[in-house]
Structure formats: C-alpha cells, structure tokens
TORDOKOL-867319 format. One record per atom (N, C-alpha, C): residue in one letter; atom name; x, y, z. Coordinates in Angstrom, 1 decimal. Atoms other than C-alpha are relative to their C-alpha. Layout:
residues N
{type=A, atom=CA, px=X, py=Y, pz=Z}
...
end
This chain:
residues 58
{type=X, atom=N, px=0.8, py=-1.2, pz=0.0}
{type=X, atom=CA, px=0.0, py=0.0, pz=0.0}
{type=X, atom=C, px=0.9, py=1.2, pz=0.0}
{type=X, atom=N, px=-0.8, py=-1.1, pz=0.2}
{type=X, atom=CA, px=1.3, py=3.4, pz=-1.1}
{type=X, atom=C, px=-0.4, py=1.3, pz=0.9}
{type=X, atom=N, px=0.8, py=-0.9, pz=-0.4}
{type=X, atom=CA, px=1.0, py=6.4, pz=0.9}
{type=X, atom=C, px=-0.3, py=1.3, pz=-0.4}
{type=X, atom=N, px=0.1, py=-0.9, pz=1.0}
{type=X, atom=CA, px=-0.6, py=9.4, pz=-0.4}
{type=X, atom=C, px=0.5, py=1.4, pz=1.1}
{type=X, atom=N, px=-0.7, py=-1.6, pz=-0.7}
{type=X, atom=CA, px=1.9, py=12.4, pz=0.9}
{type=X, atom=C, px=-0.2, py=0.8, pz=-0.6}
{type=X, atom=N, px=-0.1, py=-1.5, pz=0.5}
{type=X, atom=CA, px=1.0, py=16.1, pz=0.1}
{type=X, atom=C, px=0.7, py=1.0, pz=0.3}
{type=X, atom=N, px=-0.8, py=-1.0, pz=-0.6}
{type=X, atom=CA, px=3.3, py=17.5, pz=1.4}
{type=X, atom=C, px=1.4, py=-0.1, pz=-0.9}
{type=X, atom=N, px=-1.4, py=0.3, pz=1.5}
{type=X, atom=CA, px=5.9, py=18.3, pz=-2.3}
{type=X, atom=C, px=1.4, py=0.6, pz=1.0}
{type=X, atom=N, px=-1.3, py=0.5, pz=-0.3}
{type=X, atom=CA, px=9.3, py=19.0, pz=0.2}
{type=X, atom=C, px=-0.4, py=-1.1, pz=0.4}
{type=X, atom=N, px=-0.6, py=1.7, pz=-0.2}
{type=X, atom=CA, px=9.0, py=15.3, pz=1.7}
{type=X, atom=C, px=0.3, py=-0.4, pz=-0.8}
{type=X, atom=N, px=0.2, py=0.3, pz=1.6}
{type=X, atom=CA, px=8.1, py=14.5, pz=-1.7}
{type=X, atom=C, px=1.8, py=-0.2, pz=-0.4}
{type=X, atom=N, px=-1.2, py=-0.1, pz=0.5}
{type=X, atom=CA, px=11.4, py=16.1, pz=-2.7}
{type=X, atom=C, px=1.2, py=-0.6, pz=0.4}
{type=X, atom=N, px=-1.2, py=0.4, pz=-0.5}
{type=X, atom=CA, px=13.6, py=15.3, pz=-0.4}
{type=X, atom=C, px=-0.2, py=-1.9, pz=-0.2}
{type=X, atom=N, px=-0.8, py=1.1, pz=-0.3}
{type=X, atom=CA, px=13.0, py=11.4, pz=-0.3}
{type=X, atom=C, px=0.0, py=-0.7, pz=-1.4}
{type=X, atom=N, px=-0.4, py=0.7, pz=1.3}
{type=X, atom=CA, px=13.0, py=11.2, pz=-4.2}
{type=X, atom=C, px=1.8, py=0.7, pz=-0.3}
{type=X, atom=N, px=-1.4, py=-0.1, pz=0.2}
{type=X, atom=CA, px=16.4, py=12.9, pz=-4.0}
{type=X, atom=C, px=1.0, py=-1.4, pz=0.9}
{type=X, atom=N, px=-0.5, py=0.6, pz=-0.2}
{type=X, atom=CA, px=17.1, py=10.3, pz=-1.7}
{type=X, atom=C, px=0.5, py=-1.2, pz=-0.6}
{type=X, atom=N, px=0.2, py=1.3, pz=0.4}
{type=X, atom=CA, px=16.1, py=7.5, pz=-3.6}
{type=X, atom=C, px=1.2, py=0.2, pz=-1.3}
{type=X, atom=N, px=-0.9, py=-0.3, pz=1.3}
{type=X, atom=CA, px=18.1, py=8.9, pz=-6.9}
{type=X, atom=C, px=1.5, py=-0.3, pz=0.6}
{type=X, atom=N, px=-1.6, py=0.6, pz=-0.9}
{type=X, atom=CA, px=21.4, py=8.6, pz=-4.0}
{type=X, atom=C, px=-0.2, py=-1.4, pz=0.2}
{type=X, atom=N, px=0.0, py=1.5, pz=-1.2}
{type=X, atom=CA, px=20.4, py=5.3, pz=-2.5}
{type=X, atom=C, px=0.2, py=0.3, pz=1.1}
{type=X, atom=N, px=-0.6, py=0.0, pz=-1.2}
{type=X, atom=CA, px=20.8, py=6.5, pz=0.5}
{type=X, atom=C, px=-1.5, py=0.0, pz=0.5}
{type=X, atom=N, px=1.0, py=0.3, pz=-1.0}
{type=X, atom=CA, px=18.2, py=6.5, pz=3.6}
{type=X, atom=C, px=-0.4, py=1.8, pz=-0.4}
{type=X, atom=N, px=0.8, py=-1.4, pz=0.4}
{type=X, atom=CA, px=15.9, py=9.8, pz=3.7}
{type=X, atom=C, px=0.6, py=1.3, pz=1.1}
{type=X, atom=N, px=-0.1, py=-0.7, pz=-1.1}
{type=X, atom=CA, px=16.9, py=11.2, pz=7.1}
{type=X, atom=C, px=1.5, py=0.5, pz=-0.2}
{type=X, atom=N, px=-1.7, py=-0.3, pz=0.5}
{type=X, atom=CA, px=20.8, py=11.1, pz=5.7}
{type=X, atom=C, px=-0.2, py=1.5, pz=-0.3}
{type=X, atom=N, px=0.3, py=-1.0, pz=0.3}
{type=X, atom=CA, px=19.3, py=14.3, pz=4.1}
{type=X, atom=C, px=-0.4, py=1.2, pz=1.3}
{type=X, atom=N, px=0.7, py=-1.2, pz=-0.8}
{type=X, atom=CA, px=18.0, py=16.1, pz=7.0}
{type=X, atom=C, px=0.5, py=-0.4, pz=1.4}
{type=X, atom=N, px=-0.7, py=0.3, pz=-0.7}
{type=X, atom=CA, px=20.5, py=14.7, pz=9.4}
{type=X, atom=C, px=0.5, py=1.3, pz=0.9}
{type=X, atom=N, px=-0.3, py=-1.5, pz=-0.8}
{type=X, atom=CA, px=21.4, py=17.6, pz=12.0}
{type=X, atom=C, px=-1.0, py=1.1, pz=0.3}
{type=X, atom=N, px=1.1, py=-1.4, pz=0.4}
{type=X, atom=CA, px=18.2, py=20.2, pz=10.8}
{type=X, atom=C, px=-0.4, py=-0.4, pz=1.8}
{type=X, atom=N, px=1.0, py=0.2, pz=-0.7}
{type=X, atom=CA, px=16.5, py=20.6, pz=13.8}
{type=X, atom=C, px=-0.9, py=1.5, pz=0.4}
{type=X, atom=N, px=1.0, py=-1.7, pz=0.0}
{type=X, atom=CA, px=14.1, py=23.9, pz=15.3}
{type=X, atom=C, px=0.8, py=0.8, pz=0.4}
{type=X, atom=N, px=-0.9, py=-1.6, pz=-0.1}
{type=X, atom=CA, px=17.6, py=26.1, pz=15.8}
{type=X, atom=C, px=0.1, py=0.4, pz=-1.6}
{type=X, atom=N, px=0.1, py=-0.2, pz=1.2}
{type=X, atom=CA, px=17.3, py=25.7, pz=11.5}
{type=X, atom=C, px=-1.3, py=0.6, pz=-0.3}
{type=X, atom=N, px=1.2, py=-0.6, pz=0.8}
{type=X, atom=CA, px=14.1, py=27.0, pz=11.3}
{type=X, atom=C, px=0.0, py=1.5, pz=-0.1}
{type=X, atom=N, px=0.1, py=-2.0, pz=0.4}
{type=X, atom=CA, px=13.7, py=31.0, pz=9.9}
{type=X, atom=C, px=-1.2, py=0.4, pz=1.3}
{type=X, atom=N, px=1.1, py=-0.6, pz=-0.8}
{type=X, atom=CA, px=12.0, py=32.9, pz=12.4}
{type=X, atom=C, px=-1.2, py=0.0, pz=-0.2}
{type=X, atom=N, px=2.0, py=0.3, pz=-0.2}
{type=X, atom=CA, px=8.2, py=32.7, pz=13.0}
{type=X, atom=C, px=-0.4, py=1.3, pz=-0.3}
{type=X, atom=N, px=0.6, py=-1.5, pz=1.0}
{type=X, atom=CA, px=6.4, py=35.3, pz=10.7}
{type=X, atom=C, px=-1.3, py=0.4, pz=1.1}
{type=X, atom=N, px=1.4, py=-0.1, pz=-0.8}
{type=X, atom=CA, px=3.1, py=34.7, pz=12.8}
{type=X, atom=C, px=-0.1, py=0.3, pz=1.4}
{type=X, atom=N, px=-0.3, py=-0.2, pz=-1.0}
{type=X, atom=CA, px=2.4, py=35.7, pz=16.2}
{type=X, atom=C, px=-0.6, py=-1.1, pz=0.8}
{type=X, atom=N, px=0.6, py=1.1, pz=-0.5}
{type=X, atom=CA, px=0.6, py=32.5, pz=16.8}
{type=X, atom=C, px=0.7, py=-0.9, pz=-0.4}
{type=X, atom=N, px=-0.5, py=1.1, pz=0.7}
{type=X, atom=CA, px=1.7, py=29.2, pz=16.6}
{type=X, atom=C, px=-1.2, py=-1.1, pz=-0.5}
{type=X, atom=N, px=0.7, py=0.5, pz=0.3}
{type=X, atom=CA, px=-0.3, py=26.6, pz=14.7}
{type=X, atom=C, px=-1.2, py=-0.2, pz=1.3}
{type=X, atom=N, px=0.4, py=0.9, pz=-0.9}
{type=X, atom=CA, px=-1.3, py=24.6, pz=17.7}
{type=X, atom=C, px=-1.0, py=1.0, pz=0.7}
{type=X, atom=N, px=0.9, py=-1.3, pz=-0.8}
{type=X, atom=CA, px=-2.3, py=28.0, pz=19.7}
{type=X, atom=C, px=-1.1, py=0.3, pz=-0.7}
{type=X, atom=N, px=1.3, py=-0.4, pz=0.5}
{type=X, atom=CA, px=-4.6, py=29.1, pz=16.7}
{type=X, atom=C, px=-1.2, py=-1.0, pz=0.3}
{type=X, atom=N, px=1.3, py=1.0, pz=-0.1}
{type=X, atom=CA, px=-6.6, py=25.5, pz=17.0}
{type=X, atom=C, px=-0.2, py=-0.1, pz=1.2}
{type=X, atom=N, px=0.4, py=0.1, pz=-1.2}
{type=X, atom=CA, px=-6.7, py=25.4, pz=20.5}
{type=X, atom=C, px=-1.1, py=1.3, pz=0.2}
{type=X, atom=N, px=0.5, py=-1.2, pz=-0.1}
{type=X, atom=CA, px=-8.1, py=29.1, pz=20.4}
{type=X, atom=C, px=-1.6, py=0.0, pz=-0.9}
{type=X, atom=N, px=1.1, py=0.2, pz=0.9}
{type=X, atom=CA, px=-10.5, py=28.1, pz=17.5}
{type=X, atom=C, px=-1.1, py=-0.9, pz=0.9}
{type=X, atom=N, px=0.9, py=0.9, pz=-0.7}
{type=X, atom=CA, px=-11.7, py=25.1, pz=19.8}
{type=X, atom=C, px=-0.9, py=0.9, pz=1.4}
{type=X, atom=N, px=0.2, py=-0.8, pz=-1.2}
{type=X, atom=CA, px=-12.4, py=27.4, pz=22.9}
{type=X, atom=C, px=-0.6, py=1.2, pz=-0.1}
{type=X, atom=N, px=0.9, py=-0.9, pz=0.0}
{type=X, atom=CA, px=-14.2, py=29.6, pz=21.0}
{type=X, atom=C, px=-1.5, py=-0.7, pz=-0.9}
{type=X, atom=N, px=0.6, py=1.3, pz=0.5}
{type=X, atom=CA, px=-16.3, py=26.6, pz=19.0}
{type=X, atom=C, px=-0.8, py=-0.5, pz=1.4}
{type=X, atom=N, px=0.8, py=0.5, pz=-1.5}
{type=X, atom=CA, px=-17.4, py=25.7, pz=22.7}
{type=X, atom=C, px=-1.3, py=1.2, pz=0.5}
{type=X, atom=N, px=0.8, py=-0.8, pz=-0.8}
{type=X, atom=CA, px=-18.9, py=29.1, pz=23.4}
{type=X, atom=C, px=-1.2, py=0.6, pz=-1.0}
end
C-alpha cells in the first residue's frame, strides 16, 4: 500500500534520496528547530486550533 503524501518537500527530499540510494533522514540529518527561519506569525499553529476550539465551545 502506497501512501498518499501532500506535502511536495517530503516528496522532494526522499526522491532525491532515492536517486542517492541512500536513507531519507541522511538528508535532513542535524536540521533541527535552531534551522528554522524565524516565526512570521504571532501564533503558533497549535495556539490558533486550541483558540479556534475554545471559541467553538462558546
């Protein structure tokens, strides 16, 4: 069974893997959230849906 990913960088990165032979994480070995670009938003995902839920109640 195949799985259907939407998400085109995974995509990208584990057909560059596959074109190496190598494993997928070889690629993204080290990244972790000191690599990520500062947060544009003043929310974070999680905060918005929590916020959405807690007003969805009232």
């Amino acid at each position: 069974m195949r799985a259907d990913y939407r998400n085109a960088n995974f995509l990208t990165i584990v057909r560059i893997a596959a074109a190496l032979e190598i494993d997928p994480g070889e690629l993204v070995r080290g990244i972790g959230v000191d690599s990520l670009p500062e947060r544009r938003h003043q929310l974070t995902a999680s905060e918005l849906l929590r916020e959405r839920e807690r007003r969805a109640e009232h």
